[in-house]
ZAMARGU-4260 file (C-alpha; in steps of 0.2 Angstrom, whole numbers, plus 5000, padded with zeros to 4 digits):
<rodrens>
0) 5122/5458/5575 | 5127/5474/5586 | 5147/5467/5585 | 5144/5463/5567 | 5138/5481/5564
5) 5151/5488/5574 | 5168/5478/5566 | 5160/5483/5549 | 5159/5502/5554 | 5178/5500/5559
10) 5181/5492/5542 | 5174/5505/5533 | 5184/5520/5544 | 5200/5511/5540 | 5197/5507/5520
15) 5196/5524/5517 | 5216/5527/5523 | 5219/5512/5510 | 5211/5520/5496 | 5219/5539/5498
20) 5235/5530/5502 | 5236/5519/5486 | 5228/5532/5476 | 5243/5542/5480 | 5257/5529/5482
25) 5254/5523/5464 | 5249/5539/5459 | 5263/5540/5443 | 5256/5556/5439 | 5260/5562/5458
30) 5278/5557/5455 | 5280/5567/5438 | 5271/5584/5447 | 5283/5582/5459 | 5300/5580/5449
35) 5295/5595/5441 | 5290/5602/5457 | 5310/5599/5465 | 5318/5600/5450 | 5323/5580/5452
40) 5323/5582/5432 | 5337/5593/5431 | 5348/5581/5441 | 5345/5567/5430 | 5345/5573/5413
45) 5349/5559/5404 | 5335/5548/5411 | 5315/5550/5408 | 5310/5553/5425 | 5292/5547/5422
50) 5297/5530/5414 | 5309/5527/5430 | 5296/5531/5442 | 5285/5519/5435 | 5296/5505/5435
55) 5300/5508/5454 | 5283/5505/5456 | 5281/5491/5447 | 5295/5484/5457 | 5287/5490/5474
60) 5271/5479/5465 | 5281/5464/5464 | 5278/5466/5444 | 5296/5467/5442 | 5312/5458/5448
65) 5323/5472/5450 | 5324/5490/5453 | 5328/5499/5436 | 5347/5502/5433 | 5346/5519/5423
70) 5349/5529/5441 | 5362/5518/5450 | 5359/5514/5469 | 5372/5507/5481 | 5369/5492/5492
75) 5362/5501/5506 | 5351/5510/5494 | 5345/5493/5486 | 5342/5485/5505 | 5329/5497/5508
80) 5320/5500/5492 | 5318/5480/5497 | 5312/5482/5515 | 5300/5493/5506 | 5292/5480/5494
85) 5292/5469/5510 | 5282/5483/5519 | 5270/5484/5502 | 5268/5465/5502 | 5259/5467/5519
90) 5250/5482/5514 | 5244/5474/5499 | 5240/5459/5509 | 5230/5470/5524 | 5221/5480/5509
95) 5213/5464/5501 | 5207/5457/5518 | 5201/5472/5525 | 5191/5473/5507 | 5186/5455/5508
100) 5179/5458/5525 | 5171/5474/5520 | 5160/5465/5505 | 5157/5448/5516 | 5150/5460/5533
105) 5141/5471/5519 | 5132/5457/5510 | 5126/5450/5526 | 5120/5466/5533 | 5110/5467/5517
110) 5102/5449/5517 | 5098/5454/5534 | 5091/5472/5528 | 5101/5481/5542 | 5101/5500/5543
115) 5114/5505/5534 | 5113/5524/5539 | 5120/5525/5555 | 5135/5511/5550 | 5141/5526/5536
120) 5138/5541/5549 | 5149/5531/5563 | 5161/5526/5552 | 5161/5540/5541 | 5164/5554/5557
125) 5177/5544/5564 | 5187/5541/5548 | 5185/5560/5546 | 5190/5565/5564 | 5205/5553/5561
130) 5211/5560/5546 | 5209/5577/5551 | 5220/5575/5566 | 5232/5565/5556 | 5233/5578/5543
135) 5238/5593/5557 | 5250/5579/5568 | 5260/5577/5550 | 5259/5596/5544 | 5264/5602/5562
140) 5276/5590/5566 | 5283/5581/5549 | 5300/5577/5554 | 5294/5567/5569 | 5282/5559/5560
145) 5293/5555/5546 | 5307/5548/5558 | 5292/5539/5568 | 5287/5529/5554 | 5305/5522/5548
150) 5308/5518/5567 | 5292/5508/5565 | 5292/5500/5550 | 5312/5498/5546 | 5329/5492/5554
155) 5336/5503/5565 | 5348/5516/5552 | 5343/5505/5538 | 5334/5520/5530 | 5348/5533/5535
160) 5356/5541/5520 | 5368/5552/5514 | 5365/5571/5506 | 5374/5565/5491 | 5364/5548/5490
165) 5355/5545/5473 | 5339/5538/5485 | 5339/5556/5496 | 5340/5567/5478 | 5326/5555/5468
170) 5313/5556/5483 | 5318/5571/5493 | 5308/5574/5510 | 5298/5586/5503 | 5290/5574/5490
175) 5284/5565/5508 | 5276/5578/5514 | 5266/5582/5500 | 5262/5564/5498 | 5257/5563/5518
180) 5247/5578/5514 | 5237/5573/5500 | 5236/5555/5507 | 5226/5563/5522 | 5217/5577/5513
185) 5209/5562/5501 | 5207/5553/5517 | 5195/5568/5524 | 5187/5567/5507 | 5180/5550/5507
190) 5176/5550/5525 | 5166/5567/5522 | 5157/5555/5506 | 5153/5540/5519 | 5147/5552/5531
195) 5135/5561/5517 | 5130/5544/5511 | 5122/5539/5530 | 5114/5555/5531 | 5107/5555/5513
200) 5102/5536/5516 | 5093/5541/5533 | 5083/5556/5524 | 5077/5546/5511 | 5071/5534/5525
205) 5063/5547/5534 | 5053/5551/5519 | 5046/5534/5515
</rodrens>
């Protein structure tokens, strides 16, 4: 029971960094704030920036075939936007299991009538210790961070572009840090709700 307790407390630190991460990901009205925000709009005036945003999500999804064609991208720009539907499919994929797990692990605790307050506490203080130190490591250092991930994730120079590259002017690195930002800070959020949740559970224990 102890092992099952614990694996379901790292479960539930983890799902927290799937939920801010998607919610911001697939966030279509992020994108739109943020082509205001770098003036993306202006470069591409002939193209509704919104629309466009939306079916590159829709490709990253799998929902569609291609990328759209209304900003053209060379080769190398097309290999990765490819290697980055790859890297979703496995996020997708690692979402829905860690999910499934969290539900399975969750209704047994409950047929079994486990505390469930000390669970949310533990998972919710290290989710929230991990966002926070995650959230300063990327606002402090970005660039490292940012080069850390590709080196990671992507072949070696396959996600190296030029300034004049369509891919580089579309999603420009500040877009990144404000997504890394906000990915983290909701993050914070729902581990500071998990950690509320054991605490209010375990009151409300007390007083019966």
């Amino acid at each position: 029971m102890k092992i099952i307790k614990i694996g379901l407390v790292i479960l539930l630190a983890i799902l927290p960094f799937f939920l801010s991460s998607y919610m911001t990901i697939f966030s279509r009205t992020f994108y739109i704030s943020e082509f205001e925000k770098y003036r993306i709009n202006e470069k591409y005036p002939d193209t509704d920036m919104g629309s466009y945003s939306t079916e590159v999500l829709c490709y990253l999804r799998g929902k569609n075939k291609f990328m759209p064609y209304e900003i053209p991208l060379n080769s190398k720009e097309l290999s990765h936007m490819h290697d980055v539907k790859t890297l979703f499919s496995s996020y997708f994929l690692s979402f829905r299991a860690i999910l499934a797990l969290t539900i399975i692990i969750t209704s047994y605790l409950l047929y079994k009538k486990a505390d469930f307050s000390k669970i949310l506490v533990y998972a919710g203080i290290s989710s929230l210790i991990s966002s926070v130190i995650l959230l300063l490591f990327f606002s402090i250092s970005f660039n490292m961070s940012f080069t850390l991930f590709h080196k990671l994730f992507f072949e070696e120079n396959s996600w190296v572009f030029h300034p004049e590259d369509s891919i580089v002017n579309i999603y420009p690195s500040g877009l990144f840090f404000d997504a890394a930002v906000r990915i983290f800070f909701l993050y914070a959020v729902f581990s500071f709700l998990l950690l509320a949740a054991g605490i209010l559970i375990k009151k409300l224990k007390a007083k019966n």
